[in-house]
C-alpha positions as CSV (number, residue, x, y, z in Angstrom):
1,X,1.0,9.9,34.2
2,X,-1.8,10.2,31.6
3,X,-5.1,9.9,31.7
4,X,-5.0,10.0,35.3
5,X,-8.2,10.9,36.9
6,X,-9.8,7.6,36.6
7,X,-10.1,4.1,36.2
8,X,-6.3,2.4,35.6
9,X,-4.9,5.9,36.2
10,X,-6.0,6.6,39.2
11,X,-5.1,3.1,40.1
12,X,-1.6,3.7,39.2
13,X,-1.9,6.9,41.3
14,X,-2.8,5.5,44.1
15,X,-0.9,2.5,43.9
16,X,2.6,4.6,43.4
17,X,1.4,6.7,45.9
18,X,1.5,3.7,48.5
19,X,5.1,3.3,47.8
20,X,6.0,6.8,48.3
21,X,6.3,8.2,44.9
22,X,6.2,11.5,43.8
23,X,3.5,12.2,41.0
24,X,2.7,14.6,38.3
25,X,-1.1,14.0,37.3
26,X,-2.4,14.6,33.9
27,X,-5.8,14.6,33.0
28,X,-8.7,16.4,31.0
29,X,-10.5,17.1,34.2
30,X,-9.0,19.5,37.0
31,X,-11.5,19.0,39.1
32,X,-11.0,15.2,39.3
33,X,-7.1,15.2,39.5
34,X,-7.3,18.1,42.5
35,X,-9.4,16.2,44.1
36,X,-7.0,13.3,44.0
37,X,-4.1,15.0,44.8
38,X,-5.2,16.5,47.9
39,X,-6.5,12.9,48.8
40,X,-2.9,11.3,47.6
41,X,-0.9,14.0,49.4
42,X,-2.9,13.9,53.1
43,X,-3.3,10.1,53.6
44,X,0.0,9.3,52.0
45,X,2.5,12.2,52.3
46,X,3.6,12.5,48.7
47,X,3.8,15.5,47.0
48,X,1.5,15.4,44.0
49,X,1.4,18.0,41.0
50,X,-1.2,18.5,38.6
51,X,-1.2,19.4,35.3
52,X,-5.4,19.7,33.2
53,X,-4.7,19.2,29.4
54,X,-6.2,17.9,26.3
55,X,-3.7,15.9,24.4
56,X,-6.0,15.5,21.7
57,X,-4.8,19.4,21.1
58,X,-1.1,20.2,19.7
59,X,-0.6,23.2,22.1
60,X,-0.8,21.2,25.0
61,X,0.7,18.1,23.8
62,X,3.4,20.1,23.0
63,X,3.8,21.6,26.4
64,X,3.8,18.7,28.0
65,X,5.9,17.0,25.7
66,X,8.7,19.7,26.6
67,X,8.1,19.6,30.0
68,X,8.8,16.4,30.0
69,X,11.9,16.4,27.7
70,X,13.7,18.8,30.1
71,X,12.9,16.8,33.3
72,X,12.2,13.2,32.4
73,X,10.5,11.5,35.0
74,X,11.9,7.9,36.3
75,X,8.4,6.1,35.3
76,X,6.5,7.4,32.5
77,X,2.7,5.9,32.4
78,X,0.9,6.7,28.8
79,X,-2.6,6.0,30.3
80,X,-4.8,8.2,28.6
81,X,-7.0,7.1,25.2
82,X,-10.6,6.3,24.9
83,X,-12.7,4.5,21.8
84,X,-15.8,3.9,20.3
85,X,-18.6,1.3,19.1
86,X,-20.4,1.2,15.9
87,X,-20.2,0.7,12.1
88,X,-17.3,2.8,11.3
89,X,-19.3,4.2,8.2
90,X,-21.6,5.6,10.9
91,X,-19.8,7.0,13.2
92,X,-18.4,10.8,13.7
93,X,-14.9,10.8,11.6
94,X,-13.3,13.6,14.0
95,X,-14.5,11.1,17.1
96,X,-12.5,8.4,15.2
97,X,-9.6,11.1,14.3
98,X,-9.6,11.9,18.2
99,X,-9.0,8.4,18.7
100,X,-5.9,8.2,16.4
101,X,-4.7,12.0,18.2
102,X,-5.0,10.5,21.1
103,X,-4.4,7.1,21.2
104,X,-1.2,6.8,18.6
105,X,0.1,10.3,17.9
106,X,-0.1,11.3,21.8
107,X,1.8,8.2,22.8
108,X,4.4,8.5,20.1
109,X,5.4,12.1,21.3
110,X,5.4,11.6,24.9
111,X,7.4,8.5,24.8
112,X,9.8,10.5,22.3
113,X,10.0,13.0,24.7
114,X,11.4,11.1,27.9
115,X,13.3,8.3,26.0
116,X,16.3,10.4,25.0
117,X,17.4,11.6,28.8
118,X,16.3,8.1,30.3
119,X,18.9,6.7,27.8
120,X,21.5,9.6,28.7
121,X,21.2,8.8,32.7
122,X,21.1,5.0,32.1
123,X,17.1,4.5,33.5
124,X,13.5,4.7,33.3
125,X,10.9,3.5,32.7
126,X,7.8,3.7,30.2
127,X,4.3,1.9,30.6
128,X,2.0,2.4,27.3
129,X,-1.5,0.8,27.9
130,X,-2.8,-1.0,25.6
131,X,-5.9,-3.8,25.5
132,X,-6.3,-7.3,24.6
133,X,-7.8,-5.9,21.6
134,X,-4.7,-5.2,20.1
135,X,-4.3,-8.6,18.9
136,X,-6.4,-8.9,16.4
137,X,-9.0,-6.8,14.5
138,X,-12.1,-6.0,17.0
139,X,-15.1,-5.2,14.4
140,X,-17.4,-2.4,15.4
141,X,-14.6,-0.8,17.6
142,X,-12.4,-1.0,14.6
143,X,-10.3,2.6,14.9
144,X,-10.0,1.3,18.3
145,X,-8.3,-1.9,18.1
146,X,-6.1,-0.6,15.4
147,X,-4.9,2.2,17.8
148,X,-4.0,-0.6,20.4
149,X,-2.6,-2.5,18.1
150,X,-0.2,0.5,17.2
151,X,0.9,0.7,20.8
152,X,1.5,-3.1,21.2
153,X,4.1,-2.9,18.3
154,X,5.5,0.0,18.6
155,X,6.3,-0.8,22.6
156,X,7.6,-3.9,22.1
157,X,9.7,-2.6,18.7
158,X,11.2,0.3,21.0
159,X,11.8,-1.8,24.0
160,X,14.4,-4.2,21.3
161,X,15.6,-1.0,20.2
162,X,16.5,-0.1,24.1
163,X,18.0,-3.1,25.4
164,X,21.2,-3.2,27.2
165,X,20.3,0.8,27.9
166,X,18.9,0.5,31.1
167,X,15.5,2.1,30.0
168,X,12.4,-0.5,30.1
169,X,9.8,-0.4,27.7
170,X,6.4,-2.5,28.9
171,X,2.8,-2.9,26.6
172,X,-0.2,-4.0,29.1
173,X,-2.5,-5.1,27.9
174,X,-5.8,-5.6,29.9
175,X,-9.0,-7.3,29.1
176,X,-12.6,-5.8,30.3
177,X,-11.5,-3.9,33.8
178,X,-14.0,-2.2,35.7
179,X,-13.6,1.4,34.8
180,X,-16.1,3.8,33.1
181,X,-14.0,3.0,30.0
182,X,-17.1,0.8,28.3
183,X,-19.7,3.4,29.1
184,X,-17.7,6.1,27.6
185,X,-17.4,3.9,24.5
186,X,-20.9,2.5,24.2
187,X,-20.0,-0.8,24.4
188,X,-23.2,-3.0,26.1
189,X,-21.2,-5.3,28.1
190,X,-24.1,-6.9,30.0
191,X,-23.0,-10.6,28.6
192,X,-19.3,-10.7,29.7
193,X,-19.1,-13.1,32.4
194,X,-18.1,-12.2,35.6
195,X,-14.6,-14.1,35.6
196,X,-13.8,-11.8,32.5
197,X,-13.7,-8.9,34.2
198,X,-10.4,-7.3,37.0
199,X,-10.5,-4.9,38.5
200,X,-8.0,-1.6,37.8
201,X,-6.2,-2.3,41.2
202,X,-5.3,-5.7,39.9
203,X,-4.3,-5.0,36.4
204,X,-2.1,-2.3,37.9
205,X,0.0,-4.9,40.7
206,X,0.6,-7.1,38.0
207,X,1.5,-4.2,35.3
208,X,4.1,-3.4,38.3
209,X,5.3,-6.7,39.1
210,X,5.6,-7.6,34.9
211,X,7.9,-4.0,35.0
212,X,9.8,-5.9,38.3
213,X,10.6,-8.8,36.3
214,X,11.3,-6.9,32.9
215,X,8.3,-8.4,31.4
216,X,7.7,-6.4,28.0
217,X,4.3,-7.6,27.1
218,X,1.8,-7.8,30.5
219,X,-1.6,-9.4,29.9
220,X,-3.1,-9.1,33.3
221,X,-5.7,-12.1,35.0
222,X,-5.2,-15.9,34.1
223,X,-8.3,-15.7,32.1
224,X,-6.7,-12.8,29.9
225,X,-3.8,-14.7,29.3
226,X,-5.8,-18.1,28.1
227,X,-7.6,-15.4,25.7
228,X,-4.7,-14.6,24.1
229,X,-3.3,-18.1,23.6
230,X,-6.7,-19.2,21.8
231,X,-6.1,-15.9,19.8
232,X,-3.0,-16.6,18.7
233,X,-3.6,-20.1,18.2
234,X,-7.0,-19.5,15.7
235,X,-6.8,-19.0,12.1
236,X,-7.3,-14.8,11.8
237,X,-10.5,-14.7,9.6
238,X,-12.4,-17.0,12.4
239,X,-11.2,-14.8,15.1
240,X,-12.8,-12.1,13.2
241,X,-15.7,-13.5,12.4
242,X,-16.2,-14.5,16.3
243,X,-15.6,-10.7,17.5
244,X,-17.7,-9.6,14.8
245,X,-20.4,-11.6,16.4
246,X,-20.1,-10.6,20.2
247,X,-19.6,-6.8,19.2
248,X,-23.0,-7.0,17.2
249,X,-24.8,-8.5,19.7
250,X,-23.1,-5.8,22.5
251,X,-24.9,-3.0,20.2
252,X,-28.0,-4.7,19.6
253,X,-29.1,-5.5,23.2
């Protein structure tokens, strides 16, 4: 599991945990993902391995990427990823670069590297989380929603591809969860409303219940799904126009 010393990574930690699964931990921060483990491992009596890297750098993508290849786990969750607010003529072009690294390129190689032997023994399992945003442009988070839009396709392209093979492919896609995701990206989210929001607890029982049922797209929370609907249902250039709106006024209070 990427990405998994906080918010829905340490959800999905935790909440395999409860079930009695064994977990390898991936994450930027060591400290964060011992700390987890030793938590995990006393109060639920898994064993828990970690493993600090940077995917966003090719030597350790790459060892993780072979690791994996040799010993493909039963459930692989592509967690990690991050973004950004702004004009895109403004902001850093490596921060936006990182994004794509990380985001896309990351993903892709990972879920190249467990597919092959999940498809030899006949199972497995692969999570890629996406956002909401991936279904149409998000203005002023625009490298971003494009990234998430990647993930959404390629997901549900790969998960045709493996039908019949006993290997599930599943996108989720969450809407604002209550993680240190926004802060990290800048975003000002003071004018959400309060039913808008899940926690990472929730989007992961229904990510797992979705995977249950073979669901290959998951939008978590009733209020996430009604989103979409309206999204899908609006001409594209007044979608646009309205997330153009709400991100300007995120970076402006």
């Amino acid at each position: 599991m990427t990405g998994a010393s906080a918010g829905i990574g340490e959800a999905f930690a935790e909440r395999l945990a409860a079930d009695r699964t064994d977990l390898v931990l991936v994450a930027r921060r060591l400290d964060r993902l011992e700390q987890l483990a030793e938590r995990l491992e006393r109060q639920r009596r898994v064993a828990v391995e970690v493993l600090a890297a940077d995917l966003t750098d090719p030597e350790d993508l790459a060892s993780l990427a072979g690791r994996l290849a040799e010993r493909p786990p039963d459930l692989l969750v592509n967690n990690a990823g991050f973004g950004s607010s702004g004009p895109f003529a403004r902001l850093p072009v490596d921060g936006e670069l990182g994004q794509i690294q990380l985001n896309v390129l990351a993903l892709v190689r990972l879920t190249h590297a467990v597919v092959p032997g999940m498809v030899e023994r006949g199972r497995g399992d692969v999570i890629n989380v996406s956002s909401l945003a991936s279904l149409s442009p998000l203005p002023f988070s625009t490298t971003y929603g494009a990234t998430k839009a990647f993930v959404t396709s390629f997901t549900e392209g790969l998960a045709e591809e493996l039908r019949g093979s006993g290997v599930r492919m599943q996108a989720l896609l969450p809407g604002f969860t209550r993680t240190e995701f926004q802060e990290v990206a800048g975003v000002d989210t003071g004018g959400v409303p309060e039913m808008a929001w899940m926690s990472a607890e929730a989007v992961v029982e229904a990510s797992l219940a979705a995977l249950a049922r073979g669901d290959v797209r998951c939008i978590p929370g009733g209020a996430n799904r009604v989103v979409a609907v309206v999204q899908g249902s609006t001409p594209s250039a007044l979608t646009r126009r309205l997330l153009g709106a709400f991100m300007r006024r995120t970076m402006d209070e």
